[in-house]
C-alpha positions in Angstrom: 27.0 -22.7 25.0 28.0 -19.5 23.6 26.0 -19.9 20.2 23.2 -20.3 22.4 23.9 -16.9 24.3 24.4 -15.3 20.4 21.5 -16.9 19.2 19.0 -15.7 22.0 21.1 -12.4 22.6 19.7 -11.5 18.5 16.3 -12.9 19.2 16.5 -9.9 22.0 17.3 -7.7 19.0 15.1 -8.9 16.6 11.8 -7.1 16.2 10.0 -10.6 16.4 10.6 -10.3 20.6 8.5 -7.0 20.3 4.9 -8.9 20.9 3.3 -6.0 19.9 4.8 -5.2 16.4 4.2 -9.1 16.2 0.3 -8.8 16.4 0.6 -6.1 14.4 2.3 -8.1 11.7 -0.1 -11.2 12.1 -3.3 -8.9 11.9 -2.1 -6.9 8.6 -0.6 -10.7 7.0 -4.0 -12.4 7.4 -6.1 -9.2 6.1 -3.9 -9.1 3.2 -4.0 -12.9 2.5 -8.0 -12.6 2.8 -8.5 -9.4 0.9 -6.2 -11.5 -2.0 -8.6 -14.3 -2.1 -11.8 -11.3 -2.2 -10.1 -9.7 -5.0 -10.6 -12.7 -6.7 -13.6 -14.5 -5.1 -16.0 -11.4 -5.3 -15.8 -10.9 -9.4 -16.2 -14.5 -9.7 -19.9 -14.7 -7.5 -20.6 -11.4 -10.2 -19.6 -13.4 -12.9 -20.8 -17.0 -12.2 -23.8 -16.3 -10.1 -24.8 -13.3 -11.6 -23.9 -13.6 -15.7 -22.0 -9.8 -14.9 -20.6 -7.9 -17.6 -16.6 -6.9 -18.3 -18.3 -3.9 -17.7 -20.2 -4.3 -14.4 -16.7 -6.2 -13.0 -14.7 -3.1 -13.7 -17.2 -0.9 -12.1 -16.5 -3.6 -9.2 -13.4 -2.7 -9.2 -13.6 0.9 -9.5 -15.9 1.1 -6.3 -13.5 0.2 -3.8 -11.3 3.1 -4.4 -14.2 5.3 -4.2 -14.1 6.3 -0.6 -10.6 7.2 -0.9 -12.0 9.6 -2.9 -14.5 10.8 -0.6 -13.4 10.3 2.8 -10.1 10.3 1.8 -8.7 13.2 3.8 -11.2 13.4 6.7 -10.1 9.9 7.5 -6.8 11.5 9.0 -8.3 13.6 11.1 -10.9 10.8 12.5 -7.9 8.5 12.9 -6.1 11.0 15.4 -9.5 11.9 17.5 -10.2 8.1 17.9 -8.2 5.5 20.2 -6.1 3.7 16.9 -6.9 -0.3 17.9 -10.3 0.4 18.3 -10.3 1.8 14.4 -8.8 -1.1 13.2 -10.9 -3.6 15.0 -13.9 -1.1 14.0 -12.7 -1.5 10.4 -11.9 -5.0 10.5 -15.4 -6.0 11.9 -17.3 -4.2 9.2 -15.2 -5.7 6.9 -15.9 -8.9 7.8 -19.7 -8.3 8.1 -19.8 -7.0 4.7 -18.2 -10.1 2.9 -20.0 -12.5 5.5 -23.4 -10.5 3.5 -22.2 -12.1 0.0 -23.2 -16.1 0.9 -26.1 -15.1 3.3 -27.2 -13.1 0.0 -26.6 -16.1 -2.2 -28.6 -18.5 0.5 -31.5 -16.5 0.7 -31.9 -15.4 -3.2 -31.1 -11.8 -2.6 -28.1 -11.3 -4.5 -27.3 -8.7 -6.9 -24.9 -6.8 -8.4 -26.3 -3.6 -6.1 -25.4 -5.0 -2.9 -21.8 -6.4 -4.2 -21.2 -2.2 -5.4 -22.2 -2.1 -1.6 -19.6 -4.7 -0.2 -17.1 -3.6 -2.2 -17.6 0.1 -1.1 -17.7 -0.8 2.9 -14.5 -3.4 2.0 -12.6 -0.1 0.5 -13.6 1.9 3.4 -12.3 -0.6 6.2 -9.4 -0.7 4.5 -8.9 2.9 4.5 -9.5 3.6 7.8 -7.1 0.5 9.1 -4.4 1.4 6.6 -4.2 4.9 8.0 -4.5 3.9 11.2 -1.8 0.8 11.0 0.4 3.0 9.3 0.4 5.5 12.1 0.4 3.2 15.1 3.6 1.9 14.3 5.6 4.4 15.0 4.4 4.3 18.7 5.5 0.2 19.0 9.1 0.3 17.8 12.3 1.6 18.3 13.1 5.1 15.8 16.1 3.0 14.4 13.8 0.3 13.6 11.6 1.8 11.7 12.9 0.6 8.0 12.9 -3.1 9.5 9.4 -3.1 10.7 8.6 -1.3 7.2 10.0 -4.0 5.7 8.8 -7.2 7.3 5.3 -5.6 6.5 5.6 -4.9 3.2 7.6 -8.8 2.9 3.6 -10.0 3.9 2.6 -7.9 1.3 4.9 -9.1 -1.7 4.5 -12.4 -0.2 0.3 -12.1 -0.6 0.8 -11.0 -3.7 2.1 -14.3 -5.0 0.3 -16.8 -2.4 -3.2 -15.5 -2.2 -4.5 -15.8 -6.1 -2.8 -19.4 -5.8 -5.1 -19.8 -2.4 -7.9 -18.0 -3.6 -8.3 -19.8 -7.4 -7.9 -23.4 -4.9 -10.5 -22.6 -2.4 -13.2 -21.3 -5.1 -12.5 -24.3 -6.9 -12.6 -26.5 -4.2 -15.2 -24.7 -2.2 -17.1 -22.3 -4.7 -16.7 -18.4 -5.0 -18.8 -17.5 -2.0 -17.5 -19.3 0.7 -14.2 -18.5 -0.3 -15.6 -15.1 0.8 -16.7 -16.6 3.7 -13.5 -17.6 4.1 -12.0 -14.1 4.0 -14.7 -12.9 6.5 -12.6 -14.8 8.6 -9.4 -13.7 7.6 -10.3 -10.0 9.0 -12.2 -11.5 12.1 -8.5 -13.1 12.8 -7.2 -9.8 12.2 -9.1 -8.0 14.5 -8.1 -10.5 17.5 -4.6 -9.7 17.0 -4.9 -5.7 17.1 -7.1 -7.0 19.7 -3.6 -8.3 21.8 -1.4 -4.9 21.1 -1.3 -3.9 24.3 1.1 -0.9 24.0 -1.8 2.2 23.1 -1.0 5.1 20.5 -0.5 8.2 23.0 -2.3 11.0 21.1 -1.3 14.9 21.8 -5.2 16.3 21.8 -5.4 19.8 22.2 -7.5 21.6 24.4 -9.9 22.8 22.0 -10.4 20.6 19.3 -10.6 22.7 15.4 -13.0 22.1 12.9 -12.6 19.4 11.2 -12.0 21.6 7.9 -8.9 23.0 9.4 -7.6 20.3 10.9 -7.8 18.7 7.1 -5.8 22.0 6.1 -3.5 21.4 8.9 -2.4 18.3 7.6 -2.2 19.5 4.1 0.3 22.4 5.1 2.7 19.8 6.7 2.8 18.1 3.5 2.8 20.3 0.9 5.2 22.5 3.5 7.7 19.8 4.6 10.8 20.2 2.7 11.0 15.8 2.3 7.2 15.0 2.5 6.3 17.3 -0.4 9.3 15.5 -2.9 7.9 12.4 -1.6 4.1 12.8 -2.4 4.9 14.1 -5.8 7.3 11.2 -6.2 4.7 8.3 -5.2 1.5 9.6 -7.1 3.6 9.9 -10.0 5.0 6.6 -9.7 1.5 5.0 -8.4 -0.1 6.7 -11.5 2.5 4.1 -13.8 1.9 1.5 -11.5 -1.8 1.6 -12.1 -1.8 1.9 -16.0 0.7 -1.6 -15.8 -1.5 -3.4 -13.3 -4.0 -2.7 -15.2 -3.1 -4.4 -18.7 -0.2 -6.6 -17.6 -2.2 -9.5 -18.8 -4.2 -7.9 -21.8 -0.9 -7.3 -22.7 1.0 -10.1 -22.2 -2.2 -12.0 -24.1 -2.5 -10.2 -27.1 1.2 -8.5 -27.6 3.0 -11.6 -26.7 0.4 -14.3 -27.3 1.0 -15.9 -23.6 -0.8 -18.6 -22.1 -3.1 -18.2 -19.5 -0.4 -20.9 -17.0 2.4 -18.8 -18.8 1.2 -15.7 -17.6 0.4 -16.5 -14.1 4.4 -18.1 -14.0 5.4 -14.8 -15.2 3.8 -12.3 -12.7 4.3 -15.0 -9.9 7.8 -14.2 -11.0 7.9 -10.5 -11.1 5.7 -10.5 -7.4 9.0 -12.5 -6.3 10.9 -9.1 -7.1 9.5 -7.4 -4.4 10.1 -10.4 -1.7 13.5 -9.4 -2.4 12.8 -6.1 -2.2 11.5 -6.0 1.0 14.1 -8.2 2.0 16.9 -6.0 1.1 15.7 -2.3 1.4 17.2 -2.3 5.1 20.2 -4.0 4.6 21.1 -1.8 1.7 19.7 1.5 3.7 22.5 1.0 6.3 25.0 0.0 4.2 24.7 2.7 1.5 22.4 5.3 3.4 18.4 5.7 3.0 19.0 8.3 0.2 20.9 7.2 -1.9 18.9 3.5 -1.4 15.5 5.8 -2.1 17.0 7.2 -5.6 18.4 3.9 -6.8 14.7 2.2 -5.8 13.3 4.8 -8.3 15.7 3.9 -11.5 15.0 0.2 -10.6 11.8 0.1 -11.1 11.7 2.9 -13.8 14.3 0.5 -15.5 11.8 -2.6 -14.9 8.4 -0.7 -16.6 10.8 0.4 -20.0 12.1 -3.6 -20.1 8.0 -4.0 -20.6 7.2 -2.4 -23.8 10.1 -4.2 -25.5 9.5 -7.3 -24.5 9.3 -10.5 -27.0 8.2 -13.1 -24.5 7.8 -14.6 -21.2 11.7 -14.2 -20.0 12.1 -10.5 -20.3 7.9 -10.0 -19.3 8.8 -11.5 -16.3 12.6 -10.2 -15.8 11.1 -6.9 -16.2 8.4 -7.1 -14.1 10.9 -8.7 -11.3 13.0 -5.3 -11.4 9.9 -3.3 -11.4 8.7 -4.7 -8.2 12.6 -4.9 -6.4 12.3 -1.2 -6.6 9.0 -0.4 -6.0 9.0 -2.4 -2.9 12.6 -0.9 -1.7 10.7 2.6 -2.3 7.4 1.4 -0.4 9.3 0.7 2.9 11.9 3.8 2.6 9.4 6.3 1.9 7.3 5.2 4.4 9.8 5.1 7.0 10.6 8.4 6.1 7.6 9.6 6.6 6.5 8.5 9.8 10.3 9.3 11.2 9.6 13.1 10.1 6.2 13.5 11.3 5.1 14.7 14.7 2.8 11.9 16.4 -0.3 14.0 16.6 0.2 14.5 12.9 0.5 10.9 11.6 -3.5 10.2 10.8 -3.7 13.3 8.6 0.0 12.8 6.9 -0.7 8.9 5.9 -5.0 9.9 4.8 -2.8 13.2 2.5 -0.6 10.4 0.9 -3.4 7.6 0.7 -5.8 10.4 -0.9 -3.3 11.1 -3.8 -1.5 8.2 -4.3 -4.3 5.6 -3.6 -6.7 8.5 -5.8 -4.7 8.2 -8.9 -5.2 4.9 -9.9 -8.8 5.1 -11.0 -7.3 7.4 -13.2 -4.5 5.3 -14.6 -6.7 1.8 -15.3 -9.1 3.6 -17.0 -6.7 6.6 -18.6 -4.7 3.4 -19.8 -7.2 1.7 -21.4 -8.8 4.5 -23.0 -5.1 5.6 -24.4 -4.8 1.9 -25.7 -6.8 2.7 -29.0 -4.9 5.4 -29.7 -1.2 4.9 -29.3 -1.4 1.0 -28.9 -0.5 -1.4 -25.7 3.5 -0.7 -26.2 3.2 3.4 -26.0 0.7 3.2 -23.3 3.7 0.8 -21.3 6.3 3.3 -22.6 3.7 6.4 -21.5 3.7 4.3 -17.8 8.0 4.2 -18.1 8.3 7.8 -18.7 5.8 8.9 -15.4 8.4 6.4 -13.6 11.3 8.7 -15.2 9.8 11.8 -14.3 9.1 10.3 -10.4 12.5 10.9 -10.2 13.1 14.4 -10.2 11.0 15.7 -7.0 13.5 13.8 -4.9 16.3 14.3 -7.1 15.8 18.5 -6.2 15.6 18.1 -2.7 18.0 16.9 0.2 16.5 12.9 0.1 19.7 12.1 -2.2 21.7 13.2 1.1 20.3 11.3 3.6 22.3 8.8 5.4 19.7 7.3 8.2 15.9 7.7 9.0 16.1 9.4 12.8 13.2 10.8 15.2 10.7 14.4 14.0 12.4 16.0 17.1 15.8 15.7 16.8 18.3 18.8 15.8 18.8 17.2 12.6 15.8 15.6 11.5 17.5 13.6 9.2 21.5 12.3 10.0 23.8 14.6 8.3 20.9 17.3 6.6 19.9 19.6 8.5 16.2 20.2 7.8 14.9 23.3 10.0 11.1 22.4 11.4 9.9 25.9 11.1 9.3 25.8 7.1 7.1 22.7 7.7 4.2 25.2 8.9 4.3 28.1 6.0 1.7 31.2 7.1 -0.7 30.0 4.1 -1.5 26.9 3.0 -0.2 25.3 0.0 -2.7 24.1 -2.4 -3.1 20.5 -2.5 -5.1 17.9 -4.5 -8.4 18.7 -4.8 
């Protein structure tokens, strides 16, 4: 009898009784699963059904990132004027009409590379509007103190996409064909959109009276940033570190093909293995937050997966590939839910669309720039210094936080609070500076 009493009194506890946070989770675990299987089922219909070039499928590629590059910032400010569900259902629907386009296209001998550039581009907007929006809703359906937890279970569907959705997506095109695998993710995000659908709890939004242009509420959001005495270490930290992270992603396999002459099977065993990494990492960034404090947590996260990207260039085969791709995801994924967390704890709720579209605009903007900056440095310093190149932006990631009071930081607490973080005192008024501080352009 008293096990029973624990047992239910720590399902109580346990952020899995919060219904809301739940349909939360389930909607982002099936869009990720779907958008896995897309991100391989979509350059396979281009390849098969279409004879495309390497050349037209990295353009594929390129083109869902491009309205992070264009609506990157006003998405923010859209976010905050608009009720939050009704974005991410918006987003999830017009996902799923676009992909549901692909076999209708096929059927009716319409298909061409044109309209996939098309998809692709409404698929990267959808998911920039829901990511913002997801990412700023949360806040609203959990505890403060809970904050690194639900960070973490989310980014655990994440890592655990990673690895399960290729596996998923290669079975149902071969079992199925490429297109109604699509089909099959049109129904992933029509899934997702029923469970925002059952979050009941809305995001209460502080409008003001007279709503500013849409220009300054842009700059708005930029000064809290770039003003913010832990949001500016942290931006400079993750578009550093995403900048690596794109230039690895990018040639992991051309690498591990023609520098260490692995196997297609070999390869796949290998970055199954170093997705498992960040399992564990989402796993353990909470534990080790409370036990050792967010900051110092945060800082070790960075040499982890700094440590994991220099394994890389000096690997000989598939052990240390893999070993140092496991380390590289353990810290990146730690990192993912800590600087998150931070960020939403620090942030006034009116403030939360334009502070995640600031971060998704430079981080998410970068890594054009590092898949295609890496390849093009490839023919001049080789596969290994373009890896080391990726180790040292890693190393460098490091100092922004190191020079600011993140190293001190002992727990992630509420915006409002006296001390805004537990045992630094951070005072509010130098996150609105008279001028604005130039950001990314």
């Amino acid at each position: 009898m008293p096990k029973t009493t624990g047992w239910r009194s720590s399902l109580r506890r346990s952020l899995w009784a919060v219904a809301d946070y739940r349909n939360l989770w389930l909607s982002q675990t099936t869009s990720l699963f779907g958008t896995g299987i897309t991100l391989l089922a979509l350059p396979l219909v281009a390849l098969l059904a279409l004879d495309a070039t390497p050349f037209e499928i990295g353009l594929l590629w390129a083109v869902e990132y491009l309205p992070i590059l264009l609506v990157g910032l006003p998405a923010g400010v859209w976010v905050e004027r608009l009720p939050m569900r009704a974005v991410m259902i918006t987003a999830d629907l017009i996902r799923a009409v676009a992909l549901l386009a692909v076999p209708v296209a096929l059927a009716t001998d319409v298909l061409s590379m044109p309209l996939l550039y098309v998809v692709t581009f409404v698929i990267g907007l959808g998911t920039l509007f829901y990511d913002v929006a997801q990412l700023s809703i949360l806040p609203t359906l959990v505890a403060q103190d809970r904050l690194v937890d639900a960070n973490g279970k989310l980014e655990l569907s994440r890592s655990v996409s990673q690895i399960g959705s290729p596996a998923v997506g290669g079975l149902m095109v071969q079992l199925l064909t490429a297109p109604l695998a699509v089909l099959a993710d049109a129904v992933t995000y029509l899934s997702s959109a029923y469970y925002v659908l059952r979050v009941r709890k809305p995001a209460p939004v502080d409008r003001p009276a007279e709503r500013n242009s849409l220009r300054e509420d842009i700059r708005e959001g930029m000064r809290f940033v770039f003003g913010h005495p832990l949001m500016r270490p942290l931006l400079l930290c993750a578009t550093l570190a995403e900048l690596a992270s794109a230039i690895i992603l990018a040639l992991q396999v051309v690498f591990a093909t023609e520098e260490l002459s692995l196997s297609p099977a070999v390869i796949g065993v290998a970055l199954a293995v170093g997705n498992g990494g960040g399992v564990v990492g989402a796993l353990v960034a909470e534990p080790l937050a409370r036990r050792f404090g967010t900051g110092v947590t945060f800082m070790v996260s960075i040499v982890l997966f700094t440590a994991g990207s220099a394994v890389l260039p000096i690997s000989t085969g598939p052990v240390t590939f893999a070993s140092g791709m496991f380390v590289a995801y353990l810290g990146a994924f730690i990192f993912n839910v800590l600087q998150v967390s931070l960020c939403q704890a620090v942030t006034p709720p009116n403030l939360l669309g334009r502070m995640n579209s600031v971060f998704r605009f430079a981080t998410w903007g970068v890594i054009p720039l590092g898949a295609a900056g890496g390849g093009l440095l490839v023919g001049v310093i080789g596969l290994p210094g373009v890896f080391w190149l990726a180790a040292g932006l890693n190393a460098l990631s490091f100092l922004p936080p190191l020079f600011s009071t993140i190293p001190k930081l002992r727990d992630v607490v509420h915006h409002d609070s006296e001390t805004s973080l537990t045992g630094t005192v951070v005072d509010e008024r130098h996150a609105y500076p008279e001028e604005p501080v130039a950001g990314p352009r």
